[in-house]
C-alpha positions as CSV (number, residue, x, y, z in Angstrom):
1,X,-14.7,-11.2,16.4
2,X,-12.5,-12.4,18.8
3,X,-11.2,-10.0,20.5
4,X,-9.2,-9.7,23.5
5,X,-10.6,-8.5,26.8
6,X,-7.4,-6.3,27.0
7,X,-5.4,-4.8,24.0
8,X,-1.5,-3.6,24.4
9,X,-1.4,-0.5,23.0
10,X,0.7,-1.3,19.9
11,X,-1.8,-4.0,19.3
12,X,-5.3,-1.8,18.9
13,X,-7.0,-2.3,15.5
14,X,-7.4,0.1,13.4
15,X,-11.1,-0.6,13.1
16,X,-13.2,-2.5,15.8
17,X,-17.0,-2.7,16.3
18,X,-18.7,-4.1,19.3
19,X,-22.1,-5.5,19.6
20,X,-23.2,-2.7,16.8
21,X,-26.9,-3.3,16.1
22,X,-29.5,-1.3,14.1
23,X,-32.9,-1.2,14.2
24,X,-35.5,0.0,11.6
25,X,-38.8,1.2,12.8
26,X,-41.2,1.1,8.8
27,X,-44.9,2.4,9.4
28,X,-47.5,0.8,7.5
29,X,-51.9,1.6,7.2
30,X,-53.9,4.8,7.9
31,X,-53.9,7.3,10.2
32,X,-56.0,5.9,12.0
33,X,-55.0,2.5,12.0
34,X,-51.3,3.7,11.9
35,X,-48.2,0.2,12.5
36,X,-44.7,0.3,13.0
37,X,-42.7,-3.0,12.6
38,X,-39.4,-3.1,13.9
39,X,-36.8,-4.2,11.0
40,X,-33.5,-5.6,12.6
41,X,-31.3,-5.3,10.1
42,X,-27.9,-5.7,11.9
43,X,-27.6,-7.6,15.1
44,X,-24.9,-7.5,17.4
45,X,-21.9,-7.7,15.2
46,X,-18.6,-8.0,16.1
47,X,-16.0,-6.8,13.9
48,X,-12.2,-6.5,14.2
49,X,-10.1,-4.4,11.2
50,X,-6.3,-5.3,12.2
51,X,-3.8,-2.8,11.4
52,X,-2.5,-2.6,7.5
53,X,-5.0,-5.7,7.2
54,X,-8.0,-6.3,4.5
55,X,-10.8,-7.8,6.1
56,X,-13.5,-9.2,3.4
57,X,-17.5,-8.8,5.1
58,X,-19.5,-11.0,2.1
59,X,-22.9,-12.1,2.9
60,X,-26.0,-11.8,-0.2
61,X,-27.7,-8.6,-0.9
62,X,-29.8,-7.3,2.0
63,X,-27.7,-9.9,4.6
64,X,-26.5,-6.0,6.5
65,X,-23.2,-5.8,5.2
66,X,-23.8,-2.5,3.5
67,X,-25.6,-0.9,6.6
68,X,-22.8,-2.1,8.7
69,X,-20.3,-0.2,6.7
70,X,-22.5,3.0,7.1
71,X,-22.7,2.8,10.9
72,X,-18.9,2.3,11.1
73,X,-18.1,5.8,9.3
74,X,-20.9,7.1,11.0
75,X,-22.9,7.8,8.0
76,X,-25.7,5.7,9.9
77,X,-26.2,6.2,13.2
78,X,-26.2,2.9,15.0
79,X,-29.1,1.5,17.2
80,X,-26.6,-0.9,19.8
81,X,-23.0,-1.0,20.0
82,X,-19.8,0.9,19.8
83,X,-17.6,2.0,17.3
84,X,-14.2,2.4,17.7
85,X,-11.4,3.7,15.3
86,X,-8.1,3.3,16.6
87,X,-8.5,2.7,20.3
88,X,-11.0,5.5,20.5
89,X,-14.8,5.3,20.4
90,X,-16.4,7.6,17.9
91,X,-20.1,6.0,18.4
92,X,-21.5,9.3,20.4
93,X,-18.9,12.1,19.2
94,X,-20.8,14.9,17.8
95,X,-20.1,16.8,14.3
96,X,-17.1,19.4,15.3
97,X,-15.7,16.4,17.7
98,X,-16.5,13.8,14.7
99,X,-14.7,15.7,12.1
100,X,-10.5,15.1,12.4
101,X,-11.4,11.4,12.3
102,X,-13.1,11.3,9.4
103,X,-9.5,12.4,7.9
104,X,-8.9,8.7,9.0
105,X,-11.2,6.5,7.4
106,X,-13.2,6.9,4.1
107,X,-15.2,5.0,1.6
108,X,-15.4,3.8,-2.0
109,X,-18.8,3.7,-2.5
110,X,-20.2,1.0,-5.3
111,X,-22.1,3.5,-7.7
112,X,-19.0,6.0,-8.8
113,X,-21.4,8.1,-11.1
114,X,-23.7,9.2,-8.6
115,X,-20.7,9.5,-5.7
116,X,-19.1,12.0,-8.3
117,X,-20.2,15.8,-8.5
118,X,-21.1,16.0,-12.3
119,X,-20.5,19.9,-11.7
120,X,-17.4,19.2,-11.1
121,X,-13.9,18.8,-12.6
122,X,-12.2,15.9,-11.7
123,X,-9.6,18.0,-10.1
124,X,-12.3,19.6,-7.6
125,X,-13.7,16.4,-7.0
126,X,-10.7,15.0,-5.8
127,X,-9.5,18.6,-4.3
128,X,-12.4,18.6,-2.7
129,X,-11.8,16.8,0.7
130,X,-8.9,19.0,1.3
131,X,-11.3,22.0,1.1
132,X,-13.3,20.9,3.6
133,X,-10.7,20.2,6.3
134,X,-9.3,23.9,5.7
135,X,-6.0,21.7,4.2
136,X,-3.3,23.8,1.8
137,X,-4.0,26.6,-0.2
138,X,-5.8,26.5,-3.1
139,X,-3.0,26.0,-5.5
140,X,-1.7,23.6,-3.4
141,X,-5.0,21.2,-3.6
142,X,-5.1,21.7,-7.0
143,X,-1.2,20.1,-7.1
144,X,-2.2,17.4,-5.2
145,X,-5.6,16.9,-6.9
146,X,-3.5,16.1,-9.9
147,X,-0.7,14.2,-8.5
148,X,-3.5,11.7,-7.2
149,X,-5.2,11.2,-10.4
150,X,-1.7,9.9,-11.8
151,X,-1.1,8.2,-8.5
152,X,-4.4,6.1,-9.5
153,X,-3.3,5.7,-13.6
154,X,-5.1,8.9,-15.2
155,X,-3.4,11.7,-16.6
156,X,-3.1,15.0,-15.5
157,X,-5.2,16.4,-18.3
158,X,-7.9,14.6,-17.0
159,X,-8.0,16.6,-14.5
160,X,-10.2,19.6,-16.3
161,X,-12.8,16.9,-17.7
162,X,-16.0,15.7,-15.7
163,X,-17.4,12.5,-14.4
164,X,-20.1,11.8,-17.7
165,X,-16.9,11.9,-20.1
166,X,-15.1,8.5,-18.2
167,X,-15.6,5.1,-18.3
168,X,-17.1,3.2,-14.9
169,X,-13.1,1.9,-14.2
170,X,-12.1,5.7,-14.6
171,X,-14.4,6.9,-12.5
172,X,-14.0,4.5,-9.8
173,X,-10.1,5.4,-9.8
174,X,-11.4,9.1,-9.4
175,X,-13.4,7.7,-6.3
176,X,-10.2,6.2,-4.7
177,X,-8.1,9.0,-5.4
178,X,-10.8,11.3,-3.7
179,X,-11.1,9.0,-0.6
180,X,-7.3,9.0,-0.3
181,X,-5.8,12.3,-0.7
182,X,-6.6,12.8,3.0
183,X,-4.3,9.8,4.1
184,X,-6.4,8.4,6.1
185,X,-5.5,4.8,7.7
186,X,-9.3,3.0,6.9
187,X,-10.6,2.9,4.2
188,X,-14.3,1.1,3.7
189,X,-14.8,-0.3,0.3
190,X,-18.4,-1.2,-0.1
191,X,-18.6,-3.1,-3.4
192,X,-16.3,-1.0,-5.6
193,X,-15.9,-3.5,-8.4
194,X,-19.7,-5.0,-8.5
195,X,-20.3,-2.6,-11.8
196,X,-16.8,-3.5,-13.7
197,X,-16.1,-6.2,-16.2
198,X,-13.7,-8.8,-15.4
199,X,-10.5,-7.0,-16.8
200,X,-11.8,-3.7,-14.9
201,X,-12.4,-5.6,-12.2
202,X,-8.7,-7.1,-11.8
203,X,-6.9,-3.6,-12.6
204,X,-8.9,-1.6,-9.8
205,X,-7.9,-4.7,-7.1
206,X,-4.3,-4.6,-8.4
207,X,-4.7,-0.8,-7.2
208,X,-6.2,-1.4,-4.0
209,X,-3.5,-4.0,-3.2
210,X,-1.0,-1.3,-4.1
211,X,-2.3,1.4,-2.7
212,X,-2.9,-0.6,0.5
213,X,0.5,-2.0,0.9
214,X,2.1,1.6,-0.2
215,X,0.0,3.7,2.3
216,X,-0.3,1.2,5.4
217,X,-3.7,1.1,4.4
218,X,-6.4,-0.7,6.7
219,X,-9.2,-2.3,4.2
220,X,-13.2,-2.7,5.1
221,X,-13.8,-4.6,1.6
222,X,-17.2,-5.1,1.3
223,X,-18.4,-7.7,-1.4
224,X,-20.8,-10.6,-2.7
225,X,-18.2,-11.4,-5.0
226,X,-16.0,-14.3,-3.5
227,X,-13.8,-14.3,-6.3
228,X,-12.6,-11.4,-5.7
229,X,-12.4,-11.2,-2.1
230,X,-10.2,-14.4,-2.1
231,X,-7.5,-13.0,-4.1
232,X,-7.6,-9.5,-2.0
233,X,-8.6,-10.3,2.0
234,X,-6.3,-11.4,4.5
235,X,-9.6,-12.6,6.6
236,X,-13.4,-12.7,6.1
237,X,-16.0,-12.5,8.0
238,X,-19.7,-14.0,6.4
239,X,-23.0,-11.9,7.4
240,X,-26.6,-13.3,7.0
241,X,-29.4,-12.1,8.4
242,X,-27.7,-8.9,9.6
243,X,-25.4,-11.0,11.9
244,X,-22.0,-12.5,11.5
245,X,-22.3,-16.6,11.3
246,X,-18.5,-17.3,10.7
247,X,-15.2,-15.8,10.1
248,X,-11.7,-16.6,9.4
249,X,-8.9,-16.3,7.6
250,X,-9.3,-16.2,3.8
251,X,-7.9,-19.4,3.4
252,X,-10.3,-21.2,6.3
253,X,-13.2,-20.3,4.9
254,X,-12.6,-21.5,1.5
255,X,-11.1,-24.6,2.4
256,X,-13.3,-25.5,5.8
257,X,-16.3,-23.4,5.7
258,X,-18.2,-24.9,8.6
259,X,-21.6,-23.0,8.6
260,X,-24.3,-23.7,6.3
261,X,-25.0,-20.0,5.0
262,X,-21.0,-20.1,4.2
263,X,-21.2,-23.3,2.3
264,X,-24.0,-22.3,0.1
265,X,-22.3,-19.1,-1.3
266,X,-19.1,-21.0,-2.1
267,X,-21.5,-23.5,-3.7
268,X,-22.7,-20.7,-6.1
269,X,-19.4,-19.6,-7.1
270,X,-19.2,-20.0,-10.9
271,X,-16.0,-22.5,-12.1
272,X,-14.8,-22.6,-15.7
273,X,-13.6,-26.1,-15.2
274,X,-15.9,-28.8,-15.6
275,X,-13.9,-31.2,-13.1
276,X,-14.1,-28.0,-10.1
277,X,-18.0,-27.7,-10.0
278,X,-19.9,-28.3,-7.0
279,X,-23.0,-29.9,-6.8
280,X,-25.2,-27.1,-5.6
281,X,-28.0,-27.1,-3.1
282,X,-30.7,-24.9,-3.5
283,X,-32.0,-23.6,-0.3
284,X,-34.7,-21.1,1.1
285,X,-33.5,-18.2,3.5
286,X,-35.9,-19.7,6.0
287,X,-34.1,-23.0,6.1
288,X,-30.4,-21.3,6.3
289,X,-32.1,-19.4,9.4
290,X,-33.3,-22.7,11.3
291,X,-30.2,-24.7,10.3
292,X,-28.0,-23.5,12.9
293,X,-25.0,-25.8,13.7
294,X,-24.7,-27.6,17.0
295,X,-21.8,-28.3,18.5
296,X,-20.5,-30.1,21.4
297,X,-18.0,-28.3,24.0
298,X,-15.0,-30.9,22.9
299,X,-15.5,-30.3,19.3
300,X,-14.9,-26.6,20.4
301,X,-11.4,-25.1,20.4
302,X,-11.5,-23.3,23.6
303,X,-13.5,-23.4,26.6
304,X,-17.1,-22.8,26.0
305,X,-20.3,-23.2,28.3
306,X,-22.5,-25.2,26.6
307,X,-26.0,-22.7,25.8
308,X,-28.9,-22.8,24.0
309,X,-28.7,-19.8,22.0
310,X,-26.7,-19.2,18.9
311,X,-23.4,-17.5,19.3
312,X,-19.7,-17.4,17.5
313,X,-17.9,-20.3,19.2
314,X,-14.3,-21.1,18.0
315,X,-13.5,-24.2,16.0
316,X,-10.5,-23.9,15.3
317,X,-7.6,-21.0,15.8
318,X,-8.8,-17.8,14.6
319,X,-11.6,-19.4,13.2
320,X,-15.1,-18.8,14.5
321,X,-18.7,-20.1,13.5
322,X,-22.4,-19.1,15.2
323,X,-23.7,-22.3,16.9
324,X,-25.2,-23.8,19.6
325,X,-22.7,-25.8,22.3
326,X,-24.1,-28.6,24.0
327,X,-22.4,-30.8,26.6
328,X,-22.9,-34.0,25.0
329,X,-21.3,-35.1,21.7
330,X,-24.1,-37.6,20.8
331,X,-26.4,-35.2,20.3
332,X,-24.5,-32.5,18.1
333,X,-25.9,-32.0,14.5
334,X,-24.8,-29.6,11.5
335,X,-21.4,-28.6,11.1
């Protein structure tokens, strides 16, 4: 998502993927008249995660956003492209190889019930990481199990109770705490407040920014919930089709989205206020797909070949959009 062809070393991301891809092979009929259709579910995305940044991925359910977060912990193994978590690429490391870097990056996942043990306490849920990277004694991970469920706005004595006994807020604060007792630097977020009511909602992302801004923390937050990621993300990147189609800072894309896809989720944000409502457009996926923008080279804020086939062109500083470039300004349609 723009990056540079060379990166000073105080400069590397904390997060980066190039060109990932992934591919799903489903089978379908008998044995004898056995298919397999090839499901490309992300295609050659780009992603940057700056250093103590939030970066917002939104897209509607099923656009890849989800299955892009996977492959970048490595949870999914990726079909194209490279992952890289600070400077280094983790895309072929094996298990033992694999393991110190997962101390640096961990996930919320969006389902806190069934990402909780419900054999466990809450204090060897949380304790738990530690155990598996061999860290502090056991009395020690018990200290520090505890310390992070107050770090997070539970009491201590919650630490002998189980995951059935909490509310969804409560147990999504157990899931944070768990992810970050490690201190790791990235931190993938994949649609942590989608099951919370509004006032949840609000008090978990008042966490996150604290957290974040307390630990250095480098945010993945992924969301179909614009609301929210306006008031969190520093920058956002929108994903249809398992591809990105623009991204920019926060501010950009709310205030000059300039791809379709873009412009039809802000249309279906709710508004209270009569006088802020959009006229919305109702449109079919297949019509997003073919309405691709088309863009001539001096509408284009750098130096692009004109081409045929759809790719992110920039259209302003820092802010890119997938389009086609052509040559000619007469014949540019879309954005």
């Amino acid at each position: 998502m723009g990056r540079p062809d060379r990166i000073a070393p105080g400069d590397v991301p904390a997060l980066e993927l190039r060109g990932l891809g992934k591919t799903f092979h489903l089978r379908s009929g008998g044995v004898l008249r056995r298919r397999s259709t090839a499901l490309h579910a992300v295609r050659d995305v780009d992603l940057v995660l700056p250093r103590n940044g939030i970066l917002g991925l939104v897209g509607e359910s099923g656009s890849g956003k989800s299955t892009t977060g996977m492959m970048a912990l490595r949870l999914l193994e990726p079909t194209a492209g490279r992952i890289l978590l600070e400077g280094t690429d983790i895309t072929t490391l094996g298990s033992a190889a694999l393991k110190p870097w997962r101390q640096k990056m961990q996930v919320v996942f969006q389902d806190s019930y069934s990402a909780l043990d419900p054999m466990f306490t809450l204090q060897q849920v949380v304790a738990e990481p530690l155990r598996i990277h061999g860290i502090g004694t056991p009395d020690e991970r018990a200290e520090r199990a505890l310390a992070w469920l107050e770090r997070v706005g539970l009491h201590r004595g919650y630490g002998s109770r189980y995951a059935h006994e909490l509310s969804g807020g409560q147990r999504q604060r157990v899931a944070i705490a768990r992810a970050l007792i490690l201190g790791p630097s990235v931190l993938i977020a994949d649609e942590p407040t989608s099951a919370l009511d509004v006032s949840v909602k609000a008090q978990i992302i008042n966490l996150l920014q604290d957290l974040q801004q307390d630990m250095g923390l480098s945010i993945l937050f992924i969301s179909h919930d614009l609301s929210v990621v306006r008031s969190l993300c520093d920058r956002v990147a929108v994903m249809f089709a398992g591809r990105i189609v623009e991204a920019a800072e926060t501010e950009g894309i709310f205030g000059a989205a300039r791809h379709p896809y873009t412009r039809s989720l802000l249309d279906a944000i709710p508004q209270l206020d009569p006088r802020n409502r959009r006229r919305r457009q109702f449109r079919s996926r297949e019509d997003l797909a073919a309405d691709i923008p088309v863009l001539s080279r001096a509408e284009l804020a750098g130096d692009v070949a004109p081409s045929d086939t759809p790719r992110l062109v920039p259209v302003a500083p820092g802010h890119l959009v997938e389009a086609r470039v052509t040559a000619d300004p007469d014949t540019r349609s879309g954005a």
